[in-house]
C-alpha positions in Angstrom: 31.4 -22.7 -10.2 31.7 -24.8 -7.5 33.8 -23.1 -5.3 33.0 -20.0 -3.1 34.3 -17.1 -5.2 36.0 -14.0 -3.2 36.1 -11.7 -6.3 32.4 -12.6 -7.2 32.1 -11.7 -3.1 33.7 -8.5 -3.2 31.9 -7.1 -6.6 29.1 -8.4 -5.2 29.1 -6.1 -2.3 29.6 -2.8 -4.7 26.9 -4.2 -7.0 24.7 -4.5 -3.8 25.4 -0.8 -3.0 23.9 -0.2 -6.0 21.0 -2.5 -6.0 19.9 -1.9 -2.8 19.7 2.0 -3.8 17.8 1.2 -6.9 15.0 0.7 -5.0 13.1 2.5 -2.1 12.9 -0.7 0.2 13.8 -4.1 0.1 12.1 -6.6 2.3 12.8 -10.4 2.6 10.8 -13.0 4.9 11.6 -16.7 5.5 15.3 -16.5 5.3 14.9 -19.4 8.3 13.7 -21.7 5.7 17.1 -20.8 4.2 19.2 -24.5 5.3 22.9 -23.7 6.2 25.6 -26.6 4.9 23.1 -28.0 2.9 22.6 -28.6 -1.2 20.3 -25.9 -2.7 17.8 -25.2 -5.2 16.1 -21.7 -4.9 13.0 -22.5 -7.4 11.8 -18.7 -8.2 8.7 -17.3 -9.9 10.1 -15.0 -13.0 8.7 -11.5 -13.0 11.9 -8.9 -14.0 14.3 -10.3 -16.1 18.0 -9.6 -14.3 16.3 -8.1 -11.7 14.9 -11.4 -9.8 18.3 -13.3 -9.8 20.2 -10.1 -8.1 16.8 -10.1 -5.7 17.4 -13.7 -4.5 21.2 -13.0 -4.6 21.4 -10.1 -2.3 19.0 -11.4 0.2 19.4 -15.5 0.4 23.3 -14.5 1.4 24.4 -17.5 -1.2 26.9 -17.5 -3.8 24.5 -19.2 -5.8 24.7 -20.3 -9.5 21.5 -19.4 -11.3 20.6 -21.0 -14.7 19.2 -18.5 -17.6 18.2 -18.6 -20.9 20.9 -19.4 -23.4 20.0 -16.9 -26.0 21.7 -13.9 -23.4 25.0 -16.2 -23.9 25.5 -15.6 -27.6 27.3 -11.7 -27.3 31.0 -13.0 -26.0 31.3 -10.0 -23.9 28.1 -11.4 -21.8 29.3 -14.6 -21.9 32.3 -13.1 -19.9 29.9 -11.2 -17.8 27.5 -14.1 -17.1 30.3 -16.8 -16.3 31.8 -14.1 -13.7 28.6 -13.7 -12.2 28.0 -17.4 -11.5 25.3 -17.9 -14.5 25.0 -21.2 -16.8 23.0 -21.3 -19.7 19.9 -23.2 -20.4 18.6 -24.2 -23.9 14.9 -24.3 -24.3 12.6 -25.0 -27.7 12.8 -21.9 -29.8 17.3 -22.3 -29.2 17.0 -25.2 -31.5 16.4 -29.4 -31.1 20.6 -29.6 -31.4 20.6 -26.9 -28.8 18.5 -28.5 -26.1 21.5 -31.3 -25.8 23.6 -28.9 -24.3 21.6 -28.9 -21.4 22.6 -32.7 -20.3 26.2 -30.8 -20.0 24.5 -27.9 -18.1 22.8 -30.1 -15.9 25.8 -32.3 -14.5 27.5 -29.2 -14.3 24.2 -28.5 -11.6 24.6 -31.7 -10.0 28.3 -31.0 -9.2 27.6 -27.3 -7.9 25.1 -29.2 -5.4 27.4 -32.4 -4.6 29.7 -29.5 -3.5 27.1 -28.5 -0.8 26.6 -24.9 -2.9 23.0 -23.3 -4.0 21.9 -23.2 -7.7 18.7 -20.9 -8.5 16.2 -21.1 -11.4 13.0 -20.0 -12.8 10.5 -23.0 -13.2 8.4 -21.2 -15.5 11.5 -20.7 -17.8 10.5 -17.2 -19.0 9.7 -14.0 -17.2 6.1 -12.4 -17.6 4.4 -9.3 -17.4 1.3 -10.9 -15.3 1.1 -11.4 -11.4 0.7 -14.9 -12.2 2.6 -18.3 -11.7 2.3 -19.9 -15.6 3.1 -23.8 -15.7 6.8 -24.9 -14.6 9.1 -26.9 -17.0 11.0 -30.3 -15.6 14.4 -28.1 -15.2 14.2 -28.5 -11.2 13.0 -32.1 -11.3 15.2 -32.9 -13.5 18.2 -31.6 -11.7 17.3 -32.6 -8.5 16.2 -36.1 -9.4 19.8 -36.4 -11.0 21.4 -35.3 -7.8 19.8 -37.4 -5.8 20.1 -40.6 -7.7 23.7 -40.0 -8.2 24.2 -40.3 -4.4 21.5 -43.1 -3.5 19.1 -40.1 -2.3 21.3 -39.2 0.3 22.3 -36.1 -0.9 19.8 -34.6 1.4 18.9 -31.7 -1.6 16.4 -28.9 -0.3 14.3 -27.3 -2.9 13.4 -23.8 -1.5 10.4 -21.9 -2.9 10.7 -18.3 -3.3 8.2 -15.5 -4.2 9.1 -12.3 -5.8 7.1 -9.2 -5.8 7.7 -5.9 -7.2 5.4 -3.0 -6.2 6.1 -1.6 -9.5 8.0 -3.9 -12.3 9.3 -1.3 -14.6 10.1 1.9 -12.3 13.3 2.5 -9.8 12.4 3.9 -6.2 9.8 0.8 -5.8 9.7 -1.5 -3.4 10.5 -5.1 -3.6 9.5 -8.0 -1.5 11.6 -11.9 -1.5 9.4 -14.5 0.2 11.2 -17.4 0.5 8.9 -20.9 1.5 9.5 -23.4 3.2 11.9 -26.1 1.9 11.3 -29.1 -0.2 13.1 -32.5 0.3 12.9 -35.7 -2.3 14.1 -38.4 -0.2 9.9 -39.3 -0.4 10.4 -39.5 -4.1 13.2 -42.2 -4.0 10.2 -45.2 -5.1 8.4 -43.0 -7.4 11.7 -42.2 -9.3 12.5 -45.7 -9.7 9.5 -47.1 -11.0 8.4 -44.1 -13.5 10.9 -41.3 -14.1 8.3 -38.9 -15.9 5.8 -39.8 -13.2 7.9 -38.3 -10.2 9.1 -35.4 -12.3 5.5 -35.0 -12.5 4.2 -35.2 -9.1 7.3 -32.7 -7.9 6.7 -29.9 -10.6 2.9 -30.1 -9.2 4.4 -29.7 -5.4 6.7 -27.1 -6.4 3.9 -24.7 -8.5 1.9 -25.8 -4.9 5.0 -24.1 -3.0 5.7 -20.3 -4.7 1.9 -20.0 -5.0 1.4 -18.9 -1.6 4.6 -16.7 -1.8 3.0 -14.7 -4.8 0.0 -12.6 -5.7 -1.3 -14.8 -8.1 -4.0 -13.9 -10.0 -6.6 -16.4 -10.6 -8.7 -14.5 -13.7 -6.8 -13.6 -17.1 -9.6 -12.5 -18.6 -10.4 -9.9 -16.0 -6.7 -9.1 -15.1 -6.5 -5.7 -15.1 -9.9 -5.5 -12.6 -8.1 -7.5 -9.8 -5.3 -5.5 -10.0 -6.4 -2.1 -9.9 -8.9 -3.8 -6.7 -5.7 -4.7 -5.2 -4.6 -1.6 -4.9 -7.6 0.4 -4.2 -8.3 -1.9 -1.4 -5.3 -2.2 0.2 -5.9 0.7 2.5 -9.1 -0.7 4.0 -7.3 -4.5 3.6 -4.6 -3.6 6.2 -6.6 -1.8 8.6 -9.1 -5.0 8.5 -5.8 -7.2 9.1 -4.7 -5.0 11.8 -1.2 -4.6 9.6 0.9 -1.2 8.9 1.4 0.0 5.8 5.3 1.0 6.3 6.1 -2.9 6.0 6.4 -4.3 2.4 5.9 -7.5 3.8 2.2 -6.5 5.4 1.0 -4.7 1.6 2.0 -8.0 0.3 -0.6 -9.8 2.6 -3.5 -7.5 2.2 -2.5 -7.8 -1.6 -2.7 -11.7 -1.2 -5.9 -11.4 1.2 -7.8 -9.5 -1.7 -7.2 -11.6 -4.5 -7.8 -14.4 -2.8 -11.3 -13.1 -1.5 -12.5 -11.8 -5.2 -10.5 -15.2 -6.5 -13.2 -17.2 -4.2 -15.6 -14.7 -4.9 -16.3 -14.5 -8.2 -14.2 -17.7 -9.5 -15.3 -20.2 -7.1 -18.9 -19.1 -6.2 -19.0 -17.9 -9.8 -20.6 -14.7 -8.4 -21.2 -11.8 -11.5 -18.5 -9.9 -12.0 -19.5 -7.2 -14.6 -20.9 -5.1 -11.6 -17.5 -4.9 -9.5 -16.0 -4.2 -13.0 -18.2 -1.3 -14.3 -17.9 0.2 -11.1 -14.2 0.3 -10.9 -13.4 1.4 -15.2 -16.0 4.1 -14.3 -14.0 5.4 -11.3 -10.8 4.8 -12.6 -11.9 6.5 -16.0 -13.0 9.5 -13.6 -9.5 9.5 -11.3 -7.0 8.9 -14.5 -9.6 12.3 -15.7 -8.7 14.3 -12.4 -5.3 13.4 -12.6 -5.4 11.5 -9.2 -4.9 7.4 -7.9 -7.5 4.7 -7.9 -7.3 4.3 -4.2 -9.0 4.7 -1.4 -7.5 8.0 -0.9 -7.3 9.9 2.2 -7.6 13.4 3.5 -4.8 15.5 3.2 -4.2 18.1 5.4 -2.9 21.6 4.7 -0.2 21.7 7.0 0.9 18.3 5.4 1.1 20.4 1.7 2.6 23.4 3.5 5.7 21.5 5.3 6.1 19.1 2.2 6.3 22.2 -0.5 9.0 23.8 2.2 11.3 20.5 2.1 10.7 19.9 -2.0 12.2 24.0 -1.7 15.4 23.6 0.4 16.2 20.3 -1.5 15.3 22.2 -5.1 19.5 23.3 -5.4 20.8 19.9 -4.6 17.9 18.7 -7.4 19.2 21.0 -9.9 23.0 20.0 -9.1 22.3 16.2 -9.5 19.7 16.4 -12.4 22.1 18.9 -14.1 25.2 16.2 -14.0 22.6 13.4 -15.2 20.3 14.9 -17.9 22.3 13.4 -20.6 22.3 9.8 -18.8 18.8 10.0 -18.3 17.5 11.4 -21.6 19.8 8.1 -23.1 17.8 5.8 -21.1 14.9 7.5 -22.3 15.4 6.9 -26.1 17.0 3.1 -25.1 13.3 2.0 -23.7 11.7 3.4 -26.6 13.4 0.7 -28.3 12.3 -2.0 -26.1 9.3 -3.8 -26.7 9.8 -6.3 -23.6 8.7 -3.6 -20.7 10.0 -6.4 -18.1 13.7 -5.5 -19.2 13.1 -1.9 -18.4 14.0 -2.5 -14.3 17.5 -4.3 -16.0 18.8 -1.6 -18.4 18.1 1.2 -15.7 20.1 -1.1 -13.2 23.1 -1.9 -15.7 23.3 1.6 -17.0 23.3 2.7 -13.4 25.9 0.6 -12.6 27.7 1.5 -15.9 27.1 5.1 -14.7 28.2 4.7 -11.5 31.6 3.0 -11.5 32.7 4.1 -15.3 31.3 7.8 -15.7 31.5 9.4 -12.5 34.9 8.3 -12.1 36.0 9.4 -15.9 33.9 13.0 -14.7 36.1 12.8 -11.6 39.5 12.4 -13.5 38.7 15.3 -15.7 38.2 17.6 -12.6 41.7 16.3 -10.8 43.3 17.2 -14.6 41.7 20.7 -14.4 42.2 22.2 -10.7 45.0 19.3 -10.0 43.8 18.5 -6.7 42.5 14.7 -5.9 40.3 15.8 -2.8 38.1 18.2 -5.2 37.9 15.7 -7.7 36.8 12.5 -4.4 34.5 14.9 -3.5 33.1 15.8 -6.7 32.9 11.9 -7.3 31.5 11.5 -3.8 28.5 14.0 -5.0 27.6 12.6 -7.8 26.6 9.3 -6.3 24.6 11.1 -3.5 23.1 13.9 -5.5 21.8 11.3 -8.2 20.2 9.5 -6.3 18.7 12.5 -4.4 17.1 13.5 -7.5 15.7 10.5 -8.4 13.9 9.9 -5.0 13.3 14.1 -5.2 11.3 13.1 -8.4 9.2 10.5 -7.2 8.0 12.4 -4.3 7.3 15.7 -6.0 5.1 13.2 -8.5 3.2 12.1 -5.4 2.9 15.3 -3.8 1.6 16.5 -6.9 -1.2 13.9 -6.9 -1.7 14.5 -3.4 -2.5 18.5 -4.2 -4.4 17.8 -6.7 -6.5 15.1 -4.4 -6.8 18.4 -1.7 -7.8 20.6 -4.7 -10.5 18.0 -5.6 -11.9 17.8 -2.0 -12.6 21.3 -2.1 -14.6 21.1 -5.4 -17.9 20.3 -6.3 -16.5 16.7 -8.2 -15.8 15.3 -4.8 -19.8 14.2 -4.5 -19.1 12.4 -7.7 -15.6 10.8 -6.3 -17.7 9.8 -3.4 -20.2 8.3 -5.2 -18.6 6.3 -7.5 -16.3 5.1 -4.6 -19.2 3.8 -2.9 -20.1 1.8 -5.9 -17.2 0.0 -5.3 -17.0 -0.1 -1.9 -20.8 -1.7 -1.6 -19.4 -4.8 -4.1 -15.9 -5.1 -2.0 -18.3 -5.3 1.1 -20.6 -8.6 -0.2 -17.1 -9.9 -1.2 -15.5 -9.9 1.8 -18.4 -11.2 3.6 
């Protein structure tokens, strides 16, 4: 644990490979706020599970050690797993009052991972949730990096980095996902407050710490109306960029029109306590009316025809590769399928996909391969064959996210040309009239 690892380097990289192909873009920002030769603490908001540790993983460049709920500890084969990958467990509550002692071991364990100049990671909320919203951190960071500190007269020079997560879509593959890393936190400051009242300064850096990841998450300010300034986030984020003067082929500029409209309806309606049964009656009436038509909630656009046209020609010459990669995949996929079903916790969804495509990737297709070279006895059919299945896989599953948006996208063209597109309009307007006194 607190040496640099060259096995965990090199399986890293495959396990990358894979990753990074799980998803249609990954974005990071701040990696400058990222010290070199310096003790870490990457302090994370918790959104997806497994998913948010291989995030931070892949794009801080670290070797970091990341502290997780003990309860994924108890199968010895994940134990095996989890230790390989760098991971220490951490007791909470509902593990038991005898199991919570543990963590004083876990914790100096910590301590010597940072007096070795390395990175640890953790999630102060200490669970992950299905909300775009930071919930109230445990002590786990203070505590560690209090303990550091005072074990080397605050001269350990420790650097608590803030990091925001963001998933375009938590539970899907071929989303995109955004790593927005703050800038960092010293506790040298702290050194009085620490010595005169412990809790106090544990206190006071938990507060600066929440302070720190909000700005590097959407964090929605209204539980109550959650599901209103979410679908606003989207339907707005069209107009958002184009009033920011942003792109929309940059993760990085959705995720600040995203941020620029909740925090408009957040000052809005939570701060000048405006009414917001109008905004939401108007949006639940369109959204009713686009979920009816079989379209999306946003502020959709015209498409041409020569944009259907050219996109039905390419979904046509890519059809036989489809076939070929859906064909050697059905089974894999219909077995995720009935696997979900059994979940109830939709934030491990993103996980299972990614392990059973990892499982798929370096187990299966190679087994598949094997059984090829044993039939026609020659290797470079069989490397090819292997070769294939990687690329045609993946094919098919980007192939069947765009023919689902393409399909919306007619249907959108199909609705323009109907008599309902007076309604669409009108109800758009609704909302568009309310969005206008909100933004000022």
């Amino acid at each position: 644990m607190t040496k640099w690892s060259l096995g965990f380097y090199l399986f890293g990289k495959i396990v990358g490979i894979v990753f990074r192909s799980f998803y249609n873009k990954i974005e990071s920002d701040g990696k400058k706020n990222i010290p070199n030769k310096k003790p870490i603490i990457f302090a994370a908001n918790h959104q997806n599970a497994l998913m948010d540790p291989l995030g931070v993983l892949f794009t801080s460049n670290k070797q970091s050690v990341f502290l997780t709920r003990a309860d994924l500890f108890q199968n010895p084969i994940l134990l095996k797993i989890f230790t390989f990958f760098k991971m220490l467990p951490v007791y909470r509550m509902r593990d038991g009052k005898d199991a919570l002692k543990n963590n004083e071991r876990i914790f100096n364990t910590s301590v010597e991972i940072l007096e070795a100049n390395l990175s640890i990671a953790l999630f102060p909320e200490a669970t992950h949730t299905d909300k775009r919203h930071l919930r109230p951190t445990k002590k786990a960071v203070p505590k560690i990096a209090f303990q550091a500190e005072a074990n080397n007269d605050f001269k350990l020079d420790l650097q608590i980095v803030p990091v925001g997560i963001y998933y375009e879509n938590y539970t899907e593959s071929n989303s995109d996902l955004f790593i927005n890393y703050g800038e960092p936190i010293t506790i040298t400051g702290y050194k009085e407050e620490y010595e005169n009242n412990e809790q106090k300064a544990y206190l006071l850096l938990k507060t600066r710490i929440e302070d720190a990841i909000r700005p590097l998450i959407i964090d929605e300010p209204d539980m109550d109306h959650y599901e209103l300034y979410e679908g606003i986030r989207i339907y707005y984020r069209a107009k958002m960029l184009n009033k920011l003067g942003l792109t929309a082929n940059k993760i990085k500029n959705k995720f600040k029109a995203d941020k620029t409209t909740v925090e408009s309806l957040r000052v809005y309606f939570v701060e000048e306590k405006n009414d917001i049964s109008k905004l939401d009656t108007a949006y639940s009436e369109f959204n009713a009316f686009c979920n009816k038509k079989e379209i999306r909630a946003i502020d959709n656009k015209d498409v041409s025809f020569i944009s259907i046209i050219s996109r039905m020609f390419l979904f046509l010459i890519g059809f036989p590769i489809f076939i070929f990669g859906f064909i050697n995949n059905i089974i894999y996929y219909k077995f995720i399928i009935n696997l979900l079903k059994k979940v109830k916790d939709q934030q491990l969804y993103s996980s299972i996909k990614f392990a059973i495509s990892l499982a798929i990737s370096f187990v299966i297709y190679p087994i598949q391969a094997a059984i090829l070279w044993a039939i026609v006895g020659d290797w470079r059919w069989a490397l090819a064959y292997l070769i294939s299945l990687q690329l045609t896989a993946l094919f098919a599953n980007k192939y069947r996210y765009s023919f689902k948006k393409f399909k919306i996208d007619y249907t959108y063209r199909k609705l323009c040309n109907s008599t309902d597109i007076d309604e669409y309009l009108a109800k758009k307007e609704s909302i568009d009239k309310i969005m206008d006194e909100v933004m000022g």
